[in-house]
C-alpha positions as CSV (number, residue, x, y, z in Angstrom):
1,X,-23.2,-10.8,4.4
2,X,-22.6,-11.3,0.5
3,X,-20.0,-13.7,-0.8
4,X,-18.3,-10.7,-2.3
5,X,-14.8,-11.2,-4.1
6,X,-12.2,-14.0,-3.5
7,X,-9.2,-11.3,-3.2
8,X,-6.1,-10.5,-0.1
9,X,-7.5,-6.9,-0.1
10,X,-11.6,-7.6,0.7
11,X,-11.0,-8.9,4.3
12,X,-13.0,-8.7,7.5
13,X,-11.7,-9.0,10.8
14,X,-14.0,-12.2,11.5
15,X,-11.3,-14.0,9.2
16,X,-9.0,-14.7,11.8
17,X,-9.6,-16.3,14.9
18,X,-7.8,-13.5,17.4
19,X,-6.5,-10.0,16.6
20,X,-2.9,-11.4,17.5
21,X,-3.2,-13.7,14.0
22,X,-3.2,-10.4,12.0
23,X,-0.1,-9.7,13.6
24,X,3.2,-9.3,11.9
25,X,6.9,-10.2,13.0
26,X,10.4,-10.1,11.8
27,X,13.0,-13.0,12.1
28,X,15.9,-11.6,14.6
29,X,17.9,-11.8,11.5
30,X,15.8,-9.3,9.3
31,X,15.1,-7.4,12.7
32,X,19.4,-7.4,13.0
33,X,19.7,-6.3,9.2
34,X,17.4,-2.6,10.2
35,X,18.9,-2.1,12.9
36,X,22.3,-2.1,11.3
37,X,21.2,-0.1,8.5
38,X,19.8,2.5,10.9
39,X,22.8,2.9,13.1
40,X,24.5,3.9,9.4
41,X,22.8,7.0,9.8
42,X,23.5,10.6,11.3
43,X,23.2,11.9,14.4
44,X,21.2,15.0,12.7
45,X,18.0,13.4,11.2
46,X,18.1,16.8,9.3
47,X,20.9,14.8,7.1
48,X,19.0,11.3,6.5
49,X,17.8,11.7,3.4
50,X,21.5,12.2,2.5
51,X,22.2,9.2,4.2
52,X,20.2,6.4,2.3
53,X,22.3,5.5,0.2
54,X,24.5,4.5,2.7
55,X,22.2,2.8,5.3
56,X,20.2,1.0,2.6
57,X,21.0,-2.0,0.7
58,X,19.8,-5.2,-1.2
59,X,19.5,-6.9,2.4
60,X,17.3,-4.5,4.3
61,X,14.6,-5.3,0.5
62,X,15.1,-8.7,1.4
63,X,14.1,-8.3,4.9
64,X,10.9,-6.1,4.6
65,X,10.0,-8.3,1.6
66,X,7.3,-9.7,3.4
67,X,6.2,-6.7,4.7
68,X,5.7,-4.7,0.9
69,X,3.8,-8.1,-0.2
70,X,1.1,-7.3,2.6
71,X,0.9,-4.0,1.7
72,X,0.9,-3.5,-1.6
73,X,-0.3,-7.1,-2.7
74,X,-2.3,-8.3,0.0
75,X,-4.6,-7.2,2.5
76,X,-3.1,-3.7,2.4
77,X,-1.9,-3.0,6.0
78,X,0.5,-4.6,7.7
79,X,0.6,-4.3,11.8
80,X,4.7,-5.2,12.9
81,X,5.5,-5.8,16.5
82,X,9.2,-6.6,18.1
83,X,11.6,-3.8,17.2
84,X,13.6,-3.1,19.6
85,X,12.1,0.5,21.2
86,X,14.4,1.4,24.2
87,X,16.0,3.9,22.2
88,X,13.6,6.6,20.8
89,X,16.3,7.4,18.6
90,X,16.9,4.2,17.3
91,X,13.6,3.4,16.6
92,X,12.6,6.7,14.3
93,X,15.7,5.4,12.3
94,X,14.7,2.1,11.9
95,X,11.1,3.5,10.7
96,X,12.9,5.8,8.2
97,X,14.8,3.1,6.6
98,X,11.9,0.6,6.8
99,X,9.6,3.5,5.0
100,X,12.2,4.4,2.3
101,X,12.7,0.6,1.6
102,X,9.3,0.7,0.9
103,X,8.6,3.4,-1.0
104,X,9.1,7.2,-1.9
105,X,8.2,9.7,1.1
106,X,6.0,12.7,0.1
107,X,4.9,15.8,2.0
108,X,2.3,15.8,4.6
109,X,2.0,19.5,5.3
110,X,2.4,22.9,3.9
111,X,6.0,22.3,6.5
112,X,7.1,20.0,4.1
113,X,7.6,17.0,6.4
114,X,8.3,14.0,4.9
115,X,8.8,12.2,8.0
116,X,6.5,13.9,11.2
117,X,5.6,13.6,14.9
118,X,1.8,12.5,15.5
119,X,1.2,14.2,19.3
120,X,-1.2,16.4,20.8
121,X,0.1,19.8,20.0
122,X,-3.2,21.6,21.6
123,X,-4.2,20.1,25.3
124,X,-7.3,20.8,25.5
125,X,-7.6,24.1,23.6
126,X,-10.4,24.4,21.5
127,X,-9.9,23.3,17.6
128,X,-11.3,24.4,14.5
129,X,-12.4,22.8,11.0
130,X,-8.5,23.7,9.9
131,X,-7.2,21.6,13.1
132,X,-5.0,18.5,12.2
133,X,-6.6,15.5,13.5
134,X,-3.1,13.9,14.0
135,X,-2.0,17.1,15.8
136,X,-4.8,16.9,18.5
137,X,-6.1,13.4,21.2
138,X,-9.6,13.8,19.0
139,X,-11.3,10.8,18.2
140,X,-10.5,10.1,14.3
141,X,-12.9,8.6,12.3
142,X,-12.3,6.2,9.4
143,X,-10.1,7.8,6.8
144,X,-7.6,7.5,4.0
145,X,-4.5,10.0,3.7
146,X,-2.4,11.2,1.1
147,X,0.0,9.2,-1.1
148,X,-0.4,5.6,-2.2
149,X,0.0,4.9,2.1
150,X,0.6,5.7,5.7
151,X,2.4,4.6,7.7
152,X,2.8,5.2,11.9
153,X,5.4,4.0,14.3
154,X,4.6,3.8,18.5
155,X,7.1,5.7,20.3
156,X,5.5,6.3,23.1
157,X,1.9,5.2,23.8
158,X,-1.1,7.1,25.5
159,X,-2.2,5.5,29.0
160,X,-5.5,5.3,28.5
161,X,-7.5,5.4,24.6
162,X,-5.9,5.6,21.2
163,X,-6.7,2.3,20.0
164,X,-6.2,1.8,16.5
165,X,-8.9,0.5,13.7
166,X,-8.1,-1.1,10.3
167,X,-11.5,-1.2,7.6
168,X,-11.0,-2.5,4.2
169,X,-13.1,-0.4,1.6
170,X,-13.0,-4.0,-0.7
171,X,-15.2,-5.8,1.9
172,X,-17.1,-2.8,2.2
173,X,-17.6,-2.5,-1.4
174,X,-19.0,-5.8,-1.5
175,X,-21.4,-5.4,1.5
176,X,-22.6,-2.5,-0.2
177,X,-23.0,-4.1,-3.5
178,X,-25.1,-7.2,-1.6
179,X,-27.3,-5.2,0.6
180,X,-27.2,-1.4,0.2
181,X,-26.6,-1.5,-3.6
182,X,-28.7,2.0,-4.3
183,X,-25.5,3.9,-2.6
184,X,-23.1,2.7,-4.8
185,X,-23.7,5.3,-7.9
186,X,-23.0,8.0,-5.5
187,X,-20.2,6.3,-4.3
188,X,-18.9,5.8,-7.3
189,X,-19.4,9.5,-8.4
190,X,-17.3,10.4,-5.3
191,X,-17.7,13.5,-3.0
192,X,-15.6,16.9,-2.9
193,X,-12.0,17.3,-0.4
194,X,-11.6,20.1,1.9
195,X,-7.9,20.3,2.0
196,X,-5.2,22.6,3.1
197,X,-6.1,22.0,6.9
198,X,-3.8,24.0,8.4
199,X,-1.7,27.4,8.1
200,X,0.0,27.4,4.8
201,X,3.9,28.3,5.1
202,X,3.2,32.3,5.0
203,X,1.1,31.9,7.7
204,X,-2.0,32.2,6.3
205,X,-5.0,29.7,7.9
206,X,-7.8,28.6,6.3
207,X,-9.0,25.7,3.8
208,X,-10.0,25.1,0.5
209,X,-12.8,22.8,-1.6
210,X,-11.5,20.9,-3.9
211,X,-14.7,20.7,-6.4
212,X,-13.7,17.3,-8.3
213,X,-15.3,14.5,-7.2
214,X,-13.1,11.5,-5.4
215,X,-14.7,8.6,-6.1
216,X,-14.9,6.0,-3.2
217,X,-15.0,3.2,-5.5
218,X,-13.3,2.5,-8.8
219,X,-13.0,-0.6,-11.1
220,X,-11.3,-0.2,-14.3
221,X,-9.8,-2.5,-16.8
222,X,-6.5,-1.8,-14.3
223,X,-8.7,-3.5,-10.9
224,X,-10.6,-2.0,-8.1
225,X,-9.1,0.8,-6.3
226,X,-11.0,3.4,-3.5
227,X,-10.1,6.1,-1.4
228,X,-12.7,8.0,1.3
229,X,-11.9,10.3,4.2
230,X,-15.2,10.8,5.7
231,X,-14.8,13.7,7.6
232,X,-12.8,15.6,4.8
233,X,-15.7,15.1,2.8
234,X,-18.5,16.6,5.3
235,X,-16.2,19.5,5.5
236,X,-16.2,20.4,2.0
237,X,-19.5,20.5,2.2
238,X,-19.8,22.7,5.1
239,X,-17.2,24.7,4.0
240,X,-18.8,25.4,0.6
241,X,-22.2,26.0,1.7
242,X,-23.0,23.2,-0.8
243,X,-24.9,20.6,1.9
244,X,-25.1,16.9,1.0
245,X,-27.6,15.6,-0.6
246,X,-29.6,13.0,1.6
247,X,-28.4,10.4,-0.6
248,X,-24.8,11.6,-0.8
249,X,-25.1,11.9,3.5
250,X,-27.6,8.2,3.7
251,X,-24.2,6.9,1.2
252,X,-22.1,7.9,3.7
253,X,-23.6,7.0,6.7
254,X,-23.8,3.1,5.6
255,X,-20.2,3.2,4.8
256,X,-19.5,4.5,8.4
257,X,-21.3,1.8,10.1
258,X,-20.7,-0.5,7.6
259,X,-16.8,0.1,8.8
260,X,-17.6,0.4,12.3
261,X,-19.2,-3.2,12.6
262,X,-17.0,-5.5,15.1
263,X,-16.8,-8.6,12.4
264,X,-15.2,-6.0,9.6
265,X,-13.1,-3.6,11.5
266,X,-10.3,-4.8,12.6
267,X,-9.4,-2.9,16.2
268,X,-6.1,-3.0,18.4
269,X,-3.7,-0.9,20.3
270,X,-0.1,-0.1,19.4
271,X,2.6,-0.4,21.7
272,X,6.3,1.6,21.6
273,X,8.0,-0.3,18.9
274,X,5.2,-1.1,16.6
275,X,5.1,0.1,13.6
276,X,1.7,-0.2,11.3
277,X,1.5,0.7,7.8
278,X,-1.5,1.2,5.8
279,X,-2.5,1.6,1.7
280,X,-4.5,4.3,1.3
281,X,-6.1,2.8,-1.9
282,X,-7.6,-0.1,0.0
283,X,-7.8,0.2,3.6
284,X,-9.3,3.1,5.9
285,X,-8.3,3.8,8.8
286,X,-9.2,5.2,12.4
287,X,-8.0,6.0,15.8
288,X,-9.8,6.6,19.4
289,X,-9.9,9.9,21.4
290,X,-7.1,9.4,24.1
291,X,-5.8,10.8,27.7
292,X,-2.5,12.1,27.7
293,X,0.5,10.7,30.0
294,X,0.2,14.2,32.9
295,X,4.3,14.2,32.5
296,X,5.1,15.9,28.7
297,X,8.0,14.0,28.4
298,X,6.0,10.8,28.5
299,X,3.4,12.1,26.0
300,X,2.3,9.6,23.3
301,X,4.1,10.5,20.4
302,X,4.3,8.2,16.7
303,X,6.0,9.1,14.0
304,X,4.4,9.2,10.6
305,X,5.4,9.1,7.2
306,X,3.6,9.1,3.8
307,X,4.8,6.9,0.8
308,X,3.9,6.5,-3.0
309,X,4.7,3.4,-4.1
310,X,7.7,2.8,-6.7
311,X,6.0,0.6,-9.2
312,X,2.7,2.1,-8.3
313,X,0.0,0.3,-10.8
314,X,-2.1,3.0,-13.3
315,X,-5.2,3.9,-11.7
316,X,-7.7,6.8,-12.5
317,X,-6.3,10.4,-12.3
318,X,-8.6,10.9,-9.0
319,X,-6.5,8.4,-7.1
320,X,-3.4,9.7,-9.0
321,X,-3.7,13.0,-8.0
322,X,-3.7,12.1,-3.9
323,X,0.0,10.7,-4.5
324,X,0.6,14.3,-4.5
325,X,0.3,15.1,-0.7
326,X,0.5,18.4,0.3
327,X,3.1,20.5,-0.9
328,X,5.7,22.3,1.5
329,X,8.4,24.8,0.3
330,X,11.2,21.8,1.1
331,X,11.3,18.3,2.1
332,X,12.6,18.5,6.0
333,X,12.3,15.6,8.7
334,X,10.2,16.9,11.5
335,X,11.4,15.0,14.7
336,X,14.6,15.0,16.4
């Protein structure tokens, strides 16, 4: 393993002693202050971006302070146990005030949710290139998303499967850099995006390859920044007819199990009430295939937003251009 860089954001899971010490909690005070500010919203989640003004205030900043620091200027994820989750409804409000105390939501699909339900929408049919991973029980393999992060919230959990894994691309960088270093120009030159994974809002199915380059790995004068989704990148090459390169797929593959070694990924299961959010310009991300609860009411459902960052730092227009996310015809909250 190479020494690698002394910084928050290049950790491996072997730096702690237990998954539990990665762990995050609120004081009941801070936990007291979100709950308050969520019971200031409507009934109609359709009206709670009207409502943050309102619900939001200098105290609920305070509270998540902690929480941003991880994020933005640490090891870029936090994982948060203890809110209260008796009360479904309750609990998507608290993650819309903690995500909009965070940052700015942005659109996830061509719907334009800023704030969506992560269930399988399909059981069991058969899915195609254009199926959304977080719309299916599939197995997910490491990925970033869109915007500057991610984050999920446990409403209900799966009985069996969905375990979550954390990878940051620093300390893969730096493996990479000791002990693979003949990937990293291709790395750095970055592969295509198949995007558009779903039916646009006329209806119309189908994706599209996005030709410029994303690189995995960037260091400018501005620090290190990266961004990889691996199987968006297969797909765009599939898609175009243009295969890989053997050194484009042998750059890839060592990423991949680079990522999926137990001392750097860091694995764990969610449970209702947890709430894990993720920067998509320095951690990757991945989730198991998992067996539905046979009673659809008991489903495992998480809700999901996207964020940019307020005082996002400059970093190279390819990583700019991903705070875009995917453009609907209006923002709408999909849950409720």
């Amino acid at each position: 393993m190479g020494a690698g860089r002394v910084t928050p954001a290049a950790w491996r899971s072997s730096d702690r002693e237990s998954v539990d010490a990665w762990r995050s909690t609120l004081s009941a005070d801070a936990v007291s202050v979100l709950t308050d500010a969520a019971g200031r919203l409507s009934l109609d989640p359709e009206r709670w971006a009207d409502d943050l003004d309102a619900a939001i205030d200098a105290r609920v900043g305070e509270a998540i302070a902690p929480l941003a620091d991880q994020l933005w200027d640490g090891p870029g994820f936090f994982w948060l146990r203890g809110l209260p989750a008796d009360d479904a409804d309750q609990l998507r409000g608290l993650f819309w005030v903690l995500g909009n105390s965070l940052g700015d939501p942005v659109m996830q699909n061509a719907r334009g949710e800023i704030l969506s339900e992560v269930t399988d929408r399909f059981a069991g049919a058969e899915r195609g290139p254009d199926t959304r991973g977080y719309e299916s029980n599939d197995e997910l393999r490491f990925h970033c998303d869109g915007g500057d992060s991610i984050g999920l919230c446990c409403v209900f959990a799966a009985p069996s499967g969905g375990d979550n894994g954390l990878v940051s691309l620093g300390a893969i960088h730096d493996e990479i850099a000791a002990a693979h270093r003949e990937h990293l120009p291709v790395l750095e030159q970055g592969f295509a995006l198949y995007s558009r994974r779903e039916a646009s809002s006329d209806g119309a199915m189908g994706g599209t390859v996005n030709q410029r380059r994303i690189p995995v790995f960037s260091t400018t004068s501005q620090g290190f920044t990266s961004w990889l989704n691996i199987r968006l990148a297969e797909l765009a090459a599939e898609m175009s007819g243009e295969p890989l390169s053997a050194e484009e797929q042998a750059a890839l593959d060592c990423v991949e199990a680079i990522a999926e070694r137990p001392d750097m990924k860091l694995t764990f299961r969610t449970e209702p009430g947890d709430i894990v959010w993720v920067n998509n310009l320095a951690v990757m991300h991945r989730r198991d295939r998992y067996v539905d609860h046979p009673d659809p009411s008991k489903a495992r459902r998480l809700c999901r937003m996207w964020l940019n960052r307020r005082d996002h730092h400059p970093v190279i227009p390819e990583h700019a251009a991903l705070r875009a996310g995917i453009r609907g015809p209006v923002a709408t909250i999909g849950v409720g």
